[in-house]
C-alpha positions in Angstrom: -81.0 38.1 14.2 -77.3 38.6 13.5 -74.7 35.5 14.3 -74.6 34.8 17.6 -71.0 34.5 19.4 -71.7 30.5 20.9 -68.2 29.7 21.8 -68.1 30.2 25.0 -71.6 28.3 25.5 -70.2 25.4 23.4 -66.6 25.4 25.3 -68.4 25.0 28.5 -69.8 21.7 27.1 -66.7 20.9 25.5 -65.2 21.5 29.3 -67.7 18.9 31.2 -67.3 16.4 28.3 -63.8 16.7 29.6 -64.1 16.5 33.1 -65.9 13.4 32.7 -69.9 15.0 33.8 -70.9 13.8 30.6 -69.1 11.3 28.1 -70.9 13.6 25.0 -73.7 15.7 23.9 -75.3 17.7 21.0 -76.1 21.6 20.9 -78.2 23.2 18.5 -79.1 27.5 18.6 -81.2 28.2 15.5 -83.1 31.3 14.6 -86.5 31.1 12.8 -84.4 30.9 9.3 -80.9 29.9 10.3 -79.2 27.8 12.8 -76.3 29.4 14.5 -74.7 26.2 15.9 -75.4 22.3 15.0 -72.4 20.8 17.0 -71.6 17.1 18.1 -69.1 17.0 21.1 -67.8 14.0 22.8 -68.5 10.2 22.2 -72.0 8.7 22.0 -70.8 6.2 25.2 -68.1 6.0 27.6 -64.4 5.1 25.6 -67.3 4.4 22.5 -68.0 5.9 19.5 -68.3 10.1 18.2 -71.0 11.8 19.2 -73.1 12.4 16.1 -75.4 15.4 15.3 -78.2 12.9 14.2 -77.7 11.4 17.6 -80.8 9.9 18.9 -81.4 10.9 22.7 -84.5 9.6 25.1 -86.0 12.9 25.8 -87.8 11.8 28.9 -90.0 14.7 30.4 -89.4 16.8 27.1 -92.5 14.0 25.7 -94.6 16.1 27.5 -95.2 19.6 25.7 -95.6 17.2 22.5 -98.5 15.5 24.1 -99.8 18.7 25.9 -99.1 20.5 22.3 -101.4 17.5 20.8 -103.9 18.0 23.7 -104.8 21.3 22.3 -104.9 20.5 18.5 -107.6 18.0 20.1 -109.5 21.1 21.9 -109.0 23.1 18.7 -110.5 20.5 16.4 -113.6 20.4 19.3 -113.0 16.9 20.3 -111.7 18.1 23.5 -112.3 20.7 26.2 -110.1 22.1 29.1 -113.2 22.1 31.3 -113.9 18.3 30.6 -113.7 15.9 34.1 -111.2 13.6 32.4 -113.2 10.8 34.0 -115.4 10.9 31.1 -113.2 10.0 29.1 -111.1 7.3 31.3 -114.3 6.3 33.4 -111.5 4.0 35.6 -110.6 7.5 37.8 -114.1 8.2 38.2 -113.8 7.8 42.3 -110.4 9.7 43.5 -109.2 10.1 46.9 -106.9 12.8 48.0 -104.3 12.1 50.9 -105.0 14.6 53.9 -101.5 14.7 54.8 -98.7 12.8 54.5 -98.0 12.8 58.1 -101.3 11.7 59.0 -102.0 8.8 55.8 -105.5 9.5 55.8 -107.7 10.1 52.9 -110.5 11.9 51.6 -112.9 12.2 49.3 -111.8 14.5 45.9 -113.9 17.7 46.4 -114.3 17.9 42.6 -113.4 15.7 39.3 -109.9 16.0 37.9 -109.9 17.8 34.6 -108.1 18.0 31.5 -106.4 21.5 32.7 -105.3 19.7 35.9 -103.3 17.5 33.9 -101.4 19.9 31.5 -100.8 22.1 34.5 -99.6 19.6 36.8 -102.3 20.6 39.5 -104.1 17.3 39.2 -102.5 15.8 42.4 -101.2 12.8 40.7 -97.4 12.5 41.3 -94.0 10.2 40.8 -92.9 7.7 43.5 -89.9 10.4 43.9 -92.5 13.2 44.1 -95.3 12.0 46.1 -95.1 11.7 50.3 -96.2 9.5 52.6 -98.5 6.5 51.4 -98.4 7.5 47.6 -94.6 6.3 47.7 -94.9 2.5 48.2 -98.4 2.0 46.2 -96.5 4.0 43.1 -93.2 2.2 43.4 -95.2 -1.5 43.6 -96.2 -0.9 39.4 -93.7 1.6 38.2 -90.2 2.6 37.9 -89.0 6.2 38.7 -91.2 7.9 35.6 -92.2 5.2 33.6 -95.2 2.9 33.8 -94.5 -1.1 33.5 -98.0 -2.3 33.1 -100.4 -2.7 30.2 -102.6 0.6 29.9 -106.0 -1.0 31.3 -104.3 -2.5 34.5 -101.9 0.7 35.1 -104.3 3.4 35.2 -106.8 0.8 37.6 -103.7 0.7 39.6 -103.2 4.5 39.7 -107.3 5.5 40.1 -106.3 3.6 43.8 -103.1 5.9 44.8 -104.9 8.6 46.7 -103.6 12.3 45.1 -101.3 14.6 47.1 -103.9 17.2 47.2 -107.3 18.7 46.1 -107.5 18.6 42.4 -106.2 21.9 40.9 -104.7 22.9 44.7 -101.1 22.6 44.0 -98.5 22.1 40.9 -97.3 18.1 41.7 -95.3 16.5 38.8 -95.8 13.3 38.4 -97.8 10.9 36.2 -100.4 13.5 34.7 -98.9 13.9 31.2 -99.3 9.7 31.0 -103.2 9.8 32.1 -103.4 13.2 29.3 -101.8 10.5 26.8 -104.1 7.7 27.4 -107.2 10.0 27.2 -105.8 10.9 23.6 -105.5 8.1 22.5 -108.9 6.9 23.6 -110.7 9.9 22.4 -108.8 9.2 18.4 -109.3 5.7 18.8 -105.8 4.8 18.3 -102.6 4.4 19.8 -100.9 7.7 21.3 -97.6 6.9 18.7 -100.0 6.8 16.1 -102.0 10.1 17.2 -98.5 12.1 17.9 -97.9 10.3 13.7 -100.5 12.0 12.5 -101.2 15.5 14.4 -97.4 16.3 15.3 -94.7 14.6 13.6 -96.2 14.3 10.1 -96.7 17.3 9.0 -94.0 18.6 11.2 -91.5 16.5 9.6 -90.2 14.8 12.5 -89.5 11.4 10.8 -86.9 10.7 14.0 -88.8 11.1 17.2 -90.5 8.1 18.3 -91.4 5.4 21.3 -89.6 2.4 19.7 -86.0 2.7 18.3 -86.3 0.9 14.8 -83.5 -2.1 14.7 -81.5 -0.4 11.8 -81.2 3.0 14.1 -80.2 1.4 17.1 -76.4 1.9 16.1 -77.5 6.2 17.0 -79.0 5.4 20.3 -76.5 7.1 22.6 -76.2 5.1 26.0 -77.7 6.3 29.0 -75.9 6.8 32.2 -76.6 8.1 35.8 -74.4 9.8 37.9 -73.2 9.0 41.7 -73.7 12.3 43.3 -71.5 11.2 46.1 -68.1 10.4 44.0 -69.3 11.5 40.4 -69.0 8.1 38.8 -71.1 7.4 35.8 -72.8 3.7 35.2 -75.1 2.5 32.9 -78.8 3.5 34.3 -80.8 0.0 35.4 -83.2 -1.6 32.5 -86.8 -0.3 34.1 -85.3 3.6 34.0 -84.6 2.6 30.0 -87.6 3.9 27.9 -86.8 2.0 25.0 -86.4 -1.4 27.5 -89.3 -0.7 29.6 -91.8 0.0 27.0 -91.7 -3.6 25.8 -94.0 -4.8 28.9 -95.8 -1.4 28.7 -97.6 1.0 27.0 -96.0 4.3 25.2 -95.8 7.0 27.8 -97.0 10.2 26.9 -95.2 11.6 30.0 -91.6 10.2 29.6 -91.2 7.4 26.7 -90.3 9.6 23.5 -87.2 9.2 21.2 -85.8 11.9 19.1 -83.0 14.2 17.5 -81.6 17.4 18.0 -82.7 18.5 14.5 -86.3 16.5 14.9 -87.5 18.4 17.9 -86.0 22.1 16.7 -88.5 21.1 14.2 -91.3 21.1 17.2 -89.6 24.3 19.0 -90.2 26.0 15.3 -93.7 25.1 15.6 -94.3 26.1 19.3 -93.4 29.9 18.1 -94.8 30.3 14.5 -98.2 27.4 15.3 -97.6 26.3 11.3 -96.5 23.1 9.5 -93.6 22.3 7.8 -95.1 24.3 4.6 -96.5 27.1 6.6 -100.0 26.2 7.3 -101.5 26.8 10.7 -101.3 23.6 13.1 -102.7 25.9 16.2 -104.2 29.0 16.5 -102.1 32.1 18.2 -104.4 32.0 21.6 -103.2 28.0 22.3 -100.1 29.0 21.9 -100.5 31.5 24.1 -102.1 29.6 26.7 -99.2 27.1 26.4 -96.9 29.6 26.8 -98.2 31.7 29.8 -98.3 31.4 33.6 -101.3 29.3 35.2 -100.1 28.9 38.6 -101.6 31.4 41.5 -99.5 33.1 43.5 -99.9 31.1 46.4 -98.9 28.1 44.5 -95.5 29.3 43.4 -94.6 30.2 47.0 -94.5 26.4 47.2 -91.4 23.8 46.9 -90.9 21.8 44.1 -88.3 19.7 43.1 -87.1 20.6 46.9 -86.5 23.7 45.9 -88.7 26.5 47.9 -87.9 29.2 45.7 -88.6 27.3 42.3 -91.2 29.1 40.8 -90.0 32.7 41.7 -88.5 34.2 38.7 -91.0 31.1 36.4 -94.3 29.9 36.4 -95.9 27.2 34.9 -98.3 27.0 31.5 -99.6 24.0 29.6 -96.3 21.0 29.5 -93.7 23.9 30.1 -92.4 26.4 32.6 -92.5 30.1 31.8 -90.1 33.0 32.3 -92.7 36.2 33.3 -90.6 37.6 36.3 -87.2 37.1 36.0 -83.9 38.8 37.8 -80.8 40.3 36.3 -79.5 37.0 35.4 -82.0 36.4 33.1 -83.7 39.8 31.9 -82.9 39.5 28.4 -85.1 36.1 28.5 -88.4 37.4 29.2 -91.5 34.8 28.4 -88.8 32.1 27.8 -90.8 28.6 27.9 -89.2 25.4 27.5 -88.6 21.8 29.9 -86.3 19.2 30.2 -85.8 15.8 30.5 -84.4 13.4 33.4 -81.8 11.7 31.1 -80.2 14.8 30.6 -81.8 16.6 27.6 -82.9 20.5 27.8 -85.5 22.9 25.5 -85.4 26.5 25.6 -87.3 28.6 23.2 -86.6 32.6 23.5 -89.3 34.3 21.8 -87.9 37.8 22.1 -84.9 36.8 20.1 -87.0 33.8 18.1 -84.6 31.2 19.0 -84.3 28.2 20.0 -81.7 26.1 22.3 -80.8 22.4 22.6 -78.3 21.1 24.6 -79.0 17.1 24.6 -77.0 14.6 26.8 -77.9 11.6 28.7 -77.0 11.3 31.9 -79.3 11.0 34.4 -78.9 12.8 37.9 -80.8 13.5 41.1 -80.0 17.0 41.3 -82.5 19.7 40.6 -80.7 20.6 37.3 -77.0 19.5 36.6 -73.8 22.7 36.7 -73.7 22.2 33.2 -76.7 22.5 32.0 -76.9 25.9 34.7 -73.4 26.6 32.6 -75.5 26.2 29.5 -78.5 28.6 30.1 -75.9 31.4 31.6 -73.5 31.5 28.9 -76.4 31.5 26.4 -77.7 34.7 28.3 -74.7 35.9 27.8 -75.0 35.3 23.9 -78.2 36.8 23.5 -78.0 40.8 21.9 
């Protein structure tokens, strides 16, 4: 691909750096072989210190395609299947009850066993205190924060197997907790710890020597601070301890569905991976149909024509595949971006991978917000369009 023309993308940054939405952030466009912008812009905190492009950023939701990703190296390697009732494996949600409405607070029996698919599509019914309805909402918040868990693995997912799910296993897409349960059943089908699993499979021999749970002591100094923003009056303040990943981990257990640390450069290393399936030195890490089921549509029809995130049109021009919404219909605003897959993460961090164009975008703040998906980030995407050939 030729050298893309990124300066109006990276003056629209630049533009809510200086209207105070964010204090800083980093961007990163890069081709298979060449990256067409590696930019710091901004100050890692308010009044503090440059924004640096080996900025380390919590990545929030954006932990999920890596687990999901890791997921199906498991199924690959036959230790895993999509079909499998994940109780078998985490024998503590072996009896699951399903709210009937969350008008109503009553309960029912789950018509059949949640499964590993549930959980990378989102469809098993288990949700986040801000996702869920009804009596979901006060059993969730009484053992976790917004998106992270706060108890030791063995007592949190005893704790969840008692929150009834918002609906029939693989009814609806919920977002919630599903990614966390995918990351304990990982980790208990290795036999080790999910960091050390994500070591081995992912960021070994991916290279991804940056992107961990625990901030080392020495890199602390690269953290960039975290903020959320008053919708109300715009104000930006520190986000509260049990929101912090690298705070609330200490009194809990890595969280495959939120708790990841990383760079710019670290996770353009994953995005590489995600459209090639090969290693750092070109060997195949997954196969060309995993990849593909990753990267495609799973959600029926009648499913999309649901809200999410509030939204009731959310899922019309994308759908949802294994950790990562798909692009398969899109409008005018968006037709050069067919099959575009990528997420985001609540601190303010966003993934796009264009596999038309074999690119990949990065635009990674953090600044938390309530909104469906901050102006700039919705500044980001359009001007990028507007980039592509």
């Amino acid at each position: 691909m030729a050298s893309l023309s990124l300066s109006q993308t990276l003056a629209g940054i630049a533009d809510a750096v200086e209207h105070g939405e964010i204090p800083g952030a980093v961007i990163l466009v890069a081709g298979l072989d060449r990256v067409h912008a590696h930019e710091a812009i901004g100050a890692s905190t308010i009044g503090g210190t440059p924004m640096r492009r080996d900025s380390l950023f919590r990545i929030a939701s954006m932990t999920k395609p890596v687990v999901s990703a890791t997921a199906m190296w498991l199924v690959e390697a036959g230790r895993l299947r999509l079909e499998d009732p994940v109780a078998r494996h985490l024998p503590a949600l072996s009896t699951l009850a399903v709210l009937k409405s969350p008008q109503s607070g009553e309960i029912e029996p789950a018509e059949r066993p949640v499964t590993v698919l549930d959980l990378l599509t989102h469809r098993a019914g288990f949700a986040y205190p801000g996702t869920a309805e009804g009596l979901p909402v006060d059993l969730l918040r009484a053992f976790n924060a917004e998106f992270l868990p706060n108890l030791r693995e063995d007592e949190w997912l005893e704790r969840l197997a008692q929150v009834p799910l918002m609906h029939q296993p693989g009814k609806a897409f919920t977002y919630g907790f599903s990614t966390d349960v995918l990351g304990l059943l990982i980790a208990g089908v290795e036999g080790q710890s999910l960091g050390r699993v994500l070591k081995d499979r992912i960021f070994g021999p991916l290279g991804m020597d940056q992107t961990t749970f625990r901030v080392s002591r020495g890199d602390r100094e690269r953290l960039v601070g975290a903020y959320s923003r008053d919708l109300e009056h715009g104000a930006l303040t520190k986000i509260a301890p049990a929101l912090d990943c690298q705070v609330a981990v200490d009194g809990a257990f890595e969280s495959g569905g939120a708790g990841l640390v990383s760079t710019a450069r670290d996770y353009l290393r994953f995005a590489r991976f995600l459209l090639s399936g090969q290693d750092a030195t070109g060997k195949s890490m997954l196969s060309q149909r995993s990849l593909a089921l990753m990267t495609s549509n799973h959600l029926t029809p009648e499913q999309r024509r649901l809200p999410t995130f509030g939204l009731p049109d959310y899922w019309s021009e994308q759908g949802f595949g294994l950790g990562v919404s798909v692009l398969d219909r899109p409008g005018a605003a968006r037709s050069k971006s067919v099959g575009r897959y990528g997420w985001a993460g609540a601190y303010g961090t966003l993934w796009l991978n264009e596999p038309c164009h074999g690119l990949t975008a990065l635009l990674m703040a953090q600044v938390m917000t309530l909104e469906a998906q901050p102006s700039y980030e919705l500044r980001f995407e359009a001007d990028l369009h507007e980039a592509l050939p």
